[in-house]
Structure formats: structure tokens, C-alpha cells
KEKE-3310 file (N, C-alpha, C; in steps of 0.2 Angstrom, whole numbers, plus 5000, padded with zeros to 4 digits):
npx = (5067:5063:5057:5047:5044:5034:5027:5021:5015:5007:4998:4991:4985:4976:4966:4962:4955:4946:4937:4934:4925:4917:4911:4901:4888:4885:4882:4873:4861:4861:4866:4857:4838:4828:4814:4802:4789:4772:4767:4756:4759:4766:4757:4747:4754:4757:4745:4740:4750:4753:4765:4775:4786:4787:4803:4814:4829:4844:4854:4873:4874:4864:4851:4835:4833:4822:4811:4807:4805:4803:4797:4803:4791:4790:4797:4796:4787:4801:4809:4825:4830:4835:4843:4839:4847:4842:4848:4844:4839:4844:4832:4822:4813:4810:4801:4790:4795:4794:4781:4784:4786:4792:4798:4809:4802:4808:4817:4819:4815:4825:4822:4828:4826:4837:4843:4832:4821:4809:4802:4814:4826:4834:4850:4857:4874:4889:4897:4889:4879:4887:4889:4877:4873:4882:4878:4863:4865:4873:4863:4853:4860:4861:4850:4838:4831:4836:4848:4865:4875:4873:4868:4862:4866:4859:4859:4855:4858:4863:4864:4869:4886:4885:4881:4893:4904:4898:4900:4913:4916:4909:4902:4898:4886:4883:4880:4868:4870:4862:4859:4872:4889:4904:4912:4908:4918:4920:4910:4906:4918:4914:4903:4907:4918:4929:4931:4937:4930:4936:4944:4938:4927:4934:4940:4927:4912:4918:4915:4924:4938:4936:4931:4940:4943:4933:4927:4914:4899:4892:4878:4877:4867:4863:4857:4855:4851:4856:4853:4857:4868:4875:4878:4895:4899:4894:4899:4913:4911:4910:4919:4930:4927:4931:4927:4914:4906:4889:4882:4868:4860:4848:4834:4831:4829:4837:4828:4819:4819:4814:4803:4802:4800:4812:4822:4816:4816:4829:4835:4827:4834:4846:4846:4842:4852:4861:4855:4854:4870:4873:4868)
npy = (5476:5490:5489:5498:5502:5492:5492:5504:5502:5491:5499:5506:5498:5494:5503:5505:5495:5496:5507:5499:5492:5503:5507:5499:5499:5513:5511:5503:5511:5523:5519:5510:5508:5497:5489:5480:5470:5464:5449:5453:5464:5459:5450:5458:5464:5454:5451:5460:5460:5450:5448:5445:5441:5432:5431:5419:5418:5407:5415:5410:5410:5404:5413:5419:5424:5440:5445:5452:5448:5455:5451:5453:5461:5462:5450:5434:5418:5408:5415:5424:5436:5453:5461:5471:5474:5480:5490:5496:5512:5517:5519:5511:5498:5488:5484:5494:5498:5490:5493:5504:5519:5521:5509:5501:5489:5477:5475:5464:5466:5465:5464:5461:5460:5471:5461:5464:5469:5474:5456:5451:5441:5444:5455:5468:5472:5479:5469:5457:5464:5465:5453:5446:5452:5449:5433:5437:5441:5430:5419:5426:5426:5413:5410:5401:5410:5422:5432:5432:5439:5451:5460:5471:5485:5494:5506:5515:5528:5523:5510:5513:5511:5498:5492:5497:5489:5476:5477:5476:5463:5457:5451:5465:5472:5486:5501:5510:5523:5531:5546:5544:5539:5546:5541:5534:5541:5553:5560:5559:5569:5580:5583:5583:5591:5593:5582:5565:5558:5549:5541:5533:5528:5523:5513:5507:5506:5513:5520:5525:5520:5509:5512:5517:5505:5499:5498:5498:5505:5519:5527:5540:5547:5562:5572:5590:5598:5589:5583:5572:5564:5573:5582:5585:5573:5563:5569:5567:5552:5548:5556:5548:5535:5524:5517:5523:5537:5543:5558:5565:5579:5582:5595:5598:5588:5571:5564:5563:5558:5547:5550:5561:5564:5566:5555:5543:5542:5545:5534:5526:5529:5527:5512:5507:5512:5504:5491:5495:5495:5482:5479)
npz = (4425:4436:4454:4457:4444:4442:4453:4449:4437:4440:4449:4442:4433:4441:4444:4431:4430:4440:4434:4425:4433:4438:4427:4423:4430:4423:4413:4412:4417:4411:4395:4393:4389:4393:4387:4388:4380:4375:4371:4361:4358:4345:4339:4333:4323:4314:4311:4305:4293:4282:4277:4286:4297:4313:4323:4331:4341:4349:4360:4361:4376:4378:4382:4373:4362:4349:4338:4320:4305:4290:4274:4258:4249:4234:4230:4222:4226:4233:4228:4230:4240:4243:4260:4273:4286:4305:4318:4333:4343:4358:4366:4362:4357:4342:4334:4328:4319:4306:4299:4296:4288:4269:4262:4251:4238:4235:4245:4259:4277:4295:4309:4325:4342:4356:4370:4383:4377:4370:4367:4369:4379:4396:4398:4392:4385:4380:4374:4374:4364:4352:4350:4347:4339:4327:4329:4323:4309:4305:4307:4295:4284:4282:4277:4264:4258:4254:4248:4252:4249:4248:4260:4269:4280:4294:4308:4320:4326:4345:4338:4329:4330:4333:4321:4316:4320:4318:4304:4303:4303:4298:4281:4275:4261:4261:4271:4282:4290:4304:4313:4320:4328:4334:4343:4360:4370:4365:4364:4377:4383:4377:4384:4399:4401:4410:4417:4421:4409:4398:4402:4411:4401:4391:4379:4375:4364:4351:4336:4325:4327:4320:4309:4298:4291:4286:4267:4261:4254:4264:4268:4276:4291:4297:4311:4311:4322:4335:4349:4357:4349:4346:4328:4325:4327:4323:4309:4312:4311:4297:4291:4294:4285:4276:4265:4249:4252:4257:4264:4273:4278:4290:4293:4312:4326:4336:4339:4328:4317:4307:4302:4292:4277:4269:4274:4270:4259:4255:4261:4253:4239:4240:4241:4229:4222:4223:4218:4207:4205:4204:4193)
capx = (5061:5062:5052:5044:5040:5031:5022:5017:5010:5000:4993:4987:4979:4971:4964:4959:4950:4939:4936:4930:4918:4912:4907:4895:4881:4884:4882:4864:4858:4862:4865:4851:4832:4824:4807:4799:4780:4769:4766:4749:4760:4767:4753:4744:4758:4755:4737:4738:4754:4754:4772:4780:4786:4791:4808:4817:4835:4845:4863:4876:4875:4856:4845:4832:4830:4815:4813:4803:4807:4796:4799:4802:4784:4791:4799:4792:4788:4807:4813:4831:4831:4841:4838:4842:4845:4842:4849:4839:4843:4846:4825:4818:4809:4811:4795:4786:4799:4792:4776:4785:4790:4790:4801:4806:4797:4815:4820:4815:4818:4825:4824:4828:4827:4841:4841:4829:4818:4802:4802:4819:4827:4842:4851:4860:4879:4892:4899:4883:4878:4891:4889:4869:4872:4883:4871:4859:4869:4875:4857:4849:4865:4859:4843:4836:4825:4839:4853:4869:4881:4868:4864:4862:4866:4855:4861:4852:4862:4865:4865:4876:4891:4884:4882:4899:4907:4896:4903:4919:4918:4905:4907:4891:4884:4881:4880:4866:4870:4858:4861:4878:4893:4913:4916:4907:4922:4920:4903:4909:4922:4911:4899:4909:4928:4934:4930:4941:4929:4941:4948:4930:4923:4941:4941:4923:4909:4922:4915:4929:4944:4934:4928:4946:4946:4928:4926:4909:4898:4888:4874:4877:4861:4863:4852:4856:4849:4854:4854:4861:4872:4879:4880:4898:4901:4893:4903:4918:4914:4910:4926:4933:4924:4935:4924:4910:4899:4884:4881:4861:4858:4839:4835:4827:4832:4839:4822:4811:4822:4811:4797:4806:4799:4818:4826:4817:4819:4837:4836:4825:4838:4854:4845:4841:4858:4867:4853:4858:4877:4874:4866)
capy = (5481:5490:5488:5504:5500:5486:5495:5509:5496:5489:5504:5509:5490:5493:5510:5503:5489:5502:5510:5496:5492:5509:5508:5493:5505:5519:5508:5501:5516:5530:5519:5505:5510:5491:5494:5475:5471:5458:5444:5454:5469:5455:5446:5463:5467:5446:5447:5465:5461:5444:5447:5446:5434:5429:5427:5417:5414:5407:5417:5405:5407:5401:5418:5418:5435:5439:5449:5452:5447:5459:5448:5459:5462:5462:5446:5430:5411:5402:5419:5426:5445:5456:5462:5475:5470:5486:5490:5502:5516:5514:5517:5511:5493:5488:5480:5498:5501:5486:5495:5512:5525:5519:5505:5498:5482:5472:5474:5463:5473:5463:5469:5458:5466:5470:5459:5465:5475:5467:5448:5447:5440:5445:5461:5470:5472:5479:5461:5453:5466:5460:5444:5444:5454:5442:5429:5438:5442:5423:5418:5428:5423:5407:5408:5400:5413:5429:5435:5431:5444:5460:5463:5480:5485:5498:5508:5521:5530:5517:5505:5514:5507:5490:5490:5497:5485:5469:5478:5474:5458:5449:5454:5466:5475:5493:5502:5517:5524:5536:5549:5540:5543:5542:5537:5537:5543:5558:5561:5562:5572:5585:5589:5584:5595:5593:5576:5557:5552:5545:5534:5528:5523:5516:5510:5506:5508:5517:5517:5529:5516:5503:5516:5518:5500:5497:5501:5497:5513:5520:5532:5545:5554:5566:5577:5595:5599:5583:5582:5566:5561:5579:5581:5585:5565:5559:5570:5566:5545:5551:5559:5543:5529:5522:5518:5529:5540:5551:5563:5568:5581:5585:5599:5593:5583:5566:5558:5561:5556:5542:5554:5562:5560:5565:5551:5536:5545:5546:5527:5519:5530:5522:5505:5507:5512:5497:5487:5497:5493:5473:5475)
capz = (4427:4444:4459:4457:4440:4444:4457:4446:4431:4446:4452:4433:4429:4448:4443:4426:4433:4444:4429:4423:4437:4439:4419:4421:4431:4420:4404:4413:4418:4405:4387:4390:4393:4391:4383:4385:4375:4376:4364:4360:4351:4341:4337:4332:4316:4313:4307:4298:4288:4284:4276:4291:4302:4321:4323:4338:4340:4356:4357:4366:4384:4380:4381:4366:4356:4348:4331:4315:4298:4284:4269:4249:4245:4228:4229:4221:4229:4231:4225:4235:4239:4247:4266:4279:4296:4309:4322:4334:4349:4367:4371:4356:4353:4335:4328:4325:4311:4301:4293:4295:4282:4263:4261:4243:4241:4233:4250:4265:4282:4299:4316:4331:4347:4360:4375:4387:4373:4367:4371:4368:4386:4397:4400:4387:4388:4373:4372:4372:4359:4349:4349:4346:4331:4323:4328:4319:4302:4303:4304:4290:4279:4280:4275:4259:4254:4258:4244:4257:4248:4247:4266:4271:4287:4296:4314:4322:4335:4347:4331:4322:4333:4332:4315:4312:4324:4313:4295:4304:4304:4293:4273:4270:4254:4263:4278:4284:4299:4304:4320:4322:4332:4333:4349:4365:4375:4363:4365:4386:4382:4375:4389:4403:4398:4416:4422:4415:4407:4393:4406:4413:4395:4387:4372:4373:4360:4348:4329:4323:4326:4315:4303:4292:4289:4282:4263:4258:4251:4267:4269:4283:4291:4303:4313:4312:4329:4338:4358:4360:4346:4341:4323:4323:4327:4316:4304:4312:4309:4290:4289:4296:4283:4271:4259:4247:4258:4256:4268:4273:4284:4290:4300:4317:4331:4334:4339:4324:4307:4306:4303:4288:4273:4265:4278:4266:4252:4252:4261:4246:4233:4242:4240:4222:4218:4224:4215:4198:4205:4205:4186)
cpx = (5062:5057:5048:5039:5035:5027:5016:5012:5005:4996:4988:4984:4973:4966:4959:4954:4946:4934:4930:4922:4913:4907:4901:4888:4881:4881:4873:4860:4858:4861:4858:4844:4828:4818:4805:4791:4780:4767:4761:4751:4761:4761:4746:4747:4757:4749:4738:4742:4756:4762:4778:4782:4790:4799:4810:4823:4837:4852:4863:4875:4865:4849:4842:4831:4824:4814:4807:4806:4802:4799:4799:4797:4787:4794:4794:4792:4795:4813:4819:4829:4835:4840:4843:4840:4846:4842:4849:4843:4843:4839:4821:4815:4806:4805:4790:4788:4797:4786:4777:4790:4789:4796:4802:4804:4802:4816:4816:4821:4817:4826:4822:4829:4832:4838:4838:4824:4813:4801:4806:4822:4834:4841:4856:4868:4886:4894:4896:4879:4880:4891:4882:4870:4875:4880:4867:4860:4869:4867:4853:4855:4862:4854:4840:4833:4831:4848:4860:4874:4876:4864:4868:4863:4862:4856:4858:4853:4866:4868:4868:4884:4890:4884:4889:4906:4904:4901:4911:4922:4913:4905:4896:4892:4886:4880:4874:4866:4868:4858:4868:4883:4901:4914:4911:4909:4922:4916:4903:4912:4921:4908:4903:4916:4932:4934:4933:4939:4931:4943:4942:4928:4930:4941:4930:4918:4911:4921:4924:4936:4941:4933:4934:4948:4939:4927:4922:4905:4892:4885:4872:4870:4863:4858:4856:4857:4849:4859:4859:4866:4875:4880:4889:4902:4900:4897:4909:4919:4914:4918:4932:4935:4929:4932:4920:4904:4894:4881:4873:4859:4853:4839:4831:4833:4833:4831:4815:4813:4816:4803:4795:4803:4806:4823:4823:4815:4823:4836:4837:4829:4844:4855:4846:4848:4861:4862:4855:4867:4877:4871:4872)
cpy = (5482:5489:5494:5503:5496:5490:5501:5505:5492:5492:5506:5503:5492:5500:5508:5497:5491:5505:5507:5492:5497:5512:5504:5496:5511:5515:5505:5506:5521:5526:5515:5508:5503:5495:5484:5477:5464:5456:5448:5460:5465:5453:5451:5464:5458:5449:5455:5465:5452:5440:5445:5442:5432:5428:5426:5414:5413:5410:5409:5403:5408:5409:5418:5426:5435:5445:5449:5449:5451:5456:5456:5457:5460:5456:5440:5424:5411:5409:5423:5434:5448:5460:5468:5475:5477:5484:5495:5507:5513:5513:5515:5502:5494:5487:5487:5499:5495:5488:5501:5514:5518:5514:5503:5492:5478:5472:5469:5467:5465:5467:5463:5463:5468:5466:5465:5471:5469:5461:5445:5446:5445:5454:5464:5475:5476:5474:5459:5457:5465:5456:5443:5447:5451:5436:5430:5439:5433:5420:5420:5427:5418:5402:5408:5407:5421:5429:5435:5438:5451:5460:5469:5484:5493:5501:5515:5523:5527:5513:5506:5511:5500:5488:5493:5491:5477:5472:5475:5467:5451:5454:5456:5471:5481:5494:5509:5518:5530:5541:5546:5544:5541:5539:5539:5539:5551:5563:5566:5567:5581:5590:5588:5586:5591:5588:5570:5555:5547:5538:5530:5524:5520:5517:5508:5509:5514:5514:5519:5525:5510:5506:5515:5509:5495:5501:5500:5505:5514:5528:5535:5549:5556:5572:5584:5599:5595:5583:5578:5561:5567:5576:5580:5578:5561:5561:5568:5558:5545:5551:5553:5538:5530:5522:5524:5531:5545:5553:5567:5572:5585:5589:5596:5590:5575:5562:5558:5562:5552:5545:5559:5560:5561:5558:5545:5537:5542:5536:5522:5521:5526:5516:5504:5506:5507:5493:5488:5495:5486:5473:5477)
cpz = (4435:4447:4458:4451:4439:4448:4455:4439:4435:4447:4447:4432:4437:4448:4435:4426:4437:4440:4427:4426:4438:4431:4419:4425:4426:4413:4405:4412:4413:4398:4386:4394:4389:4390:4381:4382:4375:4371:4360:4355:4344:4335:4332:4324:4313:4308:4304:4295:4288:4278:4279:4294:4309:4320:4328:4336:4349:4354:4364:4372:4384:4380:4372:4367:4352:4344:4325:4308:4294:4278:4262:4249:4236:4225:4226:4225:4227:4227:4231:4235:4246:4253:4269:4283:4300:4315:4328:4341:4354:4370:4366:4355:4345:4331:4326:4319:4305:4299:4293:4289:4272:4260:4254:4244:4240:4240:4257:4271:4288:4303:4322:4339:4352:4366:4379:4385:4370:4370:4371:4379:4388:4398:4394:4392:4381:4370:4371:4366:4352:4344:4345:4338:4325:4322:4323:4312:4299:4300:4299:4285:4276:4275:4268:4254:4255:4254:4251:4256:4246:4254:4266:4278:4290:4304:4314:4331:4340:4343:4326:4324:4331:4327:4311:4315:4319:4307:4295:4306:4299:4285:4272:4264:4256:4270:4276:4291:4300:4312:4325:4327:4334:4338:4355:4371:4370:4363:4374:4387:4383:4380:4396:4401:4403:4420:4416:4412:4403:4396:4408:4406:4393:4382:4371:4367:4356:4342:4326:4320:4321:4308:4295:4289:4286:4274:4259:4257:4259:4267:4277:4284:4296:4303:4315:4318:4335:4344:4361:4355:4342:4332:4320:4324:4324:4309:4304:4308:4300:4287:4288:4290:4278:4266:4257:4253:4253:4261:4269:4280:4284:4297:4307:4324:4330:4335:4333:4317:4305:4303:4295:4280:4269:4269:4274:4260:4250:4255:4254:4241:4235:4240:4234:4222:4219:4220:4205:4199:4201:4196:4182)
residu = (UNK:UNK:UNK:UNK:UNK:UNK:UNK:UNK:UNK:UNK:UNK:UNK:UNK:UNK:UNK:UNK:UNK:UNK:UNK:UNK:UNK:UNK:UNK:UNK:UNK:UNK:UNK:UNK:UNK:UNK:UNK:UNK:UNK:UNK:UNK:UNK:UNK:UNK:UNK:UNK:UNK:UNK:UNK:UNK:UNK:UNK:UNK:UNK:UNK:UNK:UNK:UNK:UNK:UNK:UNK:UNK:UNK:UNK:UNK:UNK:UNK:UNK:UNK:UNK:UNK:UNK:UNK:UNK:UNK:UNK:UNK:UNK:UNK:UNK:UNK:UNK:UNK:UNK:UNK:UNK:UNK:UNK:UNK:UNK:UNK:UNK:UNK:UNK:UNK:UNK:UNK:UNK:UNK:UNK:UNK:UNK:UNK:UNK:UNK:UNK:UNK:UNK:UNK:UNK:UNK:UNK:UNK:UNK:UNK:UNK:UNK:UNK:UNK:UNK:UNK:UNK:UNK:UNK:UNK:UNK:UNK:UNK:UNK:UNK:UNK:UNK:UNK:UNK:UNK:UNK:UNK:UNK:UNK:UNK:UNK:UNK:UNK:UNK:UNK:UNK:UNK:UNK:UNK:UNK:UNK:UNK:UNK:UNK:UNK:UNK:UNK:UNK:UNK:UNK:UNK:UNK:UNK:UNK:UNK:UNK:UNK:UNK:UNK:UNK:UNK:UNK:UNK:UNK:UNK:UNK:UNK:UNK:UNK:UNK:UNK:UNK:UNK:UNK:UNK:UNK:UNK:UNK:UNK:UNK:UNK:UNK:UNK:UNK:UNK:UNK:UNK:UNK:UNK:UNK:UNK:UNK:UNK:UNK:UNK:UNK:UNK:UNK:UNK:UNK:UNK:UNK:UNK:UNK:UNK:UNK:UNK:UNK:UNK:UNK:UNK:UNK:UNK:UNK:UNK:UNK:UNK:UNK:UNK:UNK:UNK:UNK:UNK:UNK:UNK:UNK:UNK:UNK:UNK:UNK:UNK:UNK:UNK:UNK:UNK:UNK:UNK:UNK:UNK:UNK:UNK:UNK:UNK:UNK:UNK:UNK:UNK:UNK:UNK:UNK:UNK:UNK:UNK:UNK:UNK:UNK:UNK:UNK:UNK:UNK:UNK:UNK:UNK:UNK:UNK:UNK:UNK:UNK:UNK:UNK:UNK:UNK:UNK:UNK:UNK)
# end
């Protein structure tokens, strides 16, 4: 290897390692909008749904997260049922989606919050994101009362990454990934033409590359009209997904699926089917 050569494979690790300092403010500022709440919103969905239940875990480097459990309604004492773990946007605190929209009752629904959302601690990072969402997979695997091989994975925008990054590595039921998106160096791409971004984000928060190598059945929603997660990204990760898909497109914007009486329509029919799958 010449001297030159060496000099120029330097200069690219030393450019690429700028990159990646110049990433760590844009990734605080632009993907994460912390959104903490005091014990008193908790304690509020506590006494009016007494289905529900507190959750606290520590990840490794010791920060505690902080989360809901909404047990199957439909479940009996000592009886197993099958769950789906959500996982939310960039401004969103999770615990409203626990008496929202029409849920089946078979199904229990979990939502732990991102670090520095709710009363979980800390600063949210893609690694640490990562990481906590295995934590929470591994943790409600375990659990006595919660069918290990029928989790449901639930991503929303944000959370469609993180729940296609978990699918890729812990063995779920099903995927819904709602407002999703191929890659966020594609996303950059889009509005800024004539600036690196490719080289800024990297490889970072890229479903796309993970997508050809998951073949569980997932249900795609996408927003018609959508500002901050184009639709044709979420078509692209679609296009991608190795296994069965179905495809639901609501006219509207990204921020008000949830609102939709067709978005827990097609949810509570997707659930069903996989329960008609398993008899």
C-alpha cells in the first residue's frame, strides 16, 4: 500500500468521523422532541383503567424507562395472551395510546416510553434506542402471563425503524408499521438534492437494508398526504419487506392516523387474521 494510499484512507476515516460528530446535534435537535409527564398523568390512566399497569425497567448503563402495560380485556385469571409492543414518533409520549382507538380485547397493548419521554430517564440516542427496545421485547417475552411466540410489533414513523431493526433480531409474530420509512438518508436526500447529506446520516436509521431479510406478514399504513414521512418511503420499505404485506393508504396527513376510524379497523382485522392463522 502506497503512502498516498494511506494518506487518502485517512483523510476519508477523518471526514467520516466529522460526519459523525456533526450527526450527534442534528439527531438531538431535529429527530428527538423529549415530551416528559409527571407521575399525576400516570396515575390519572391508573384509577380509570384498572387494566393497566405501571411498568419500570433499568437498561444496562442503569437508566430506568417507564411504560404502560394494558392487559387482553378478554383474557382470563392465569390466562396467556398475545401483546403488541408500540413504538411511538419522535414528539409523541406513548401512554395516551392506551385507551385510544378500538382495540381487540385478545390483544394486550405495551408502550414503554423513549428515554427522556414520560418518566422514562436519560437522553435518547439510535443505540440506546436499540438496545431499550430489546430490553423491552426480552422483558414481556418473559412474562408469565404473555404468549412469547405471538408478539406484535407496532412502529409509528419514528417507531417503524425501531420496530423493524427489533423484527431483526428477536423472533416476532407480525409487524405494523404505520407512517414508515426506507431510510433516513433518503428522506434527506429528497429535500435537500444538493447537499451530502448521505455522507452526514451514513448508514444510520436505514429500515430498507433490514427489510429483504424479515419474512413475518406486515401491515403497511401510510399517509397519503404525509409532510414528514413521504408516502413514497414507506412504499419504497413495502416494496422492500420479504414477507406478506398489506398495504393501507388513508388520505390525510402523517399526524392524525391515529384518529382514523379505518387505521384500527384494518389494525383490529390484521390481528384477527393472524389469530385465525394460529387456529
Amino acid at each position: 500500500m502506497t503512502k498516498h494510499i494511506v494518506l487518502l484512507i485517512a483523510a476519508a476515516a477523518a471526514v467520516l468521523a466529522g460526519c459523525a460528530a456533526l450527526f450527534e446535534p442534528i439527531e438531538q435537535s431535529l429527530l428527538f422532541r423529549s415530551r416528559p409527564a409527571g407521575q399525576e398523568r400516570y396515575a390519572a390512566i391508573l384509577e380509570r383503567d384498572p387494566g393497566v399497569e405501571e411498568i419500570r425497567l433499568t437498561a444496562a448503563d442503569g437508566t430506568r424507562l417507564h411504560g404502560l402495560l394494558k392487559r387482553a380485556p378478554a383474557a382470563r385469571a392465569g390466562e396467556r395472551y398475545p401483546l403488541v409492543i408500540v413504538f411511538g414518533g419522535v414528539a409523541r409520549e406513548t401512554s395516551w395510546m392506551v385507551s385510544w382507538g378500538e382495540k381487540p380485547a385478545a390483544w394486550g397493548w405495551l408502550m414503554v416510553n423513549y428515554r427522556g419521554y414520560g418518566l422514562s430517564e436519560g437522553r435518547p440516542t439510535e443505540q440506546l434506542l436499540l438496545e431499550d427496545a430489546r430490553l423491552i421485547y426480552d422483558w414481556a417475552a418473559a412474562r408469565t402471563d404473555i404468549e412469547a411466540d405471538n408478539i406484535v410489533i407496532l412502529g409509528r414513523s419514528l417507531g417503524s425503524y425501531v420496530a423493524v431493526s427489533l423484527a431483526s433480531q428477536r423472533p416476532v409474530r407480525a409487524m405494523i408499521l404505520a407512517t414508515p420509512f426506507d431510510s433516513l438518508a433518503a428522506i434527506a436526500e429528497r429535500r435537500y438534492p444538493l447537499l451530502p447529506v448521505g455522507v452526514l446520516v451514513g448508514g444510520r436509521y436505514d429500515a430498507a437494508v433490514l427489510a429483504p431479510k424479515i419474512g413475518v406478514p406486515a401491515l403497511f399504513v401510510i399517509a397519503d398526504n404525509d409532510n414528514v414521512t413521504p408516502a413514497a418511503h414507506g412504499e419504497a420499505l413495502a416494496h422492500a419487506w420479504a414477507g406478506p404485506k398489506t398495504i393501507l393508504s388513508l388520505p390525510g396527513g402523517h399526524r392524525m392516523v391515529e384518529w382514523r376510524q379505518e387505521y384500527w379497523r384494518a389494525v383490529g382485522d390484521f390481528l384477527g387474521g393472524l389469530a385465525q392463522r394460529r387456529d
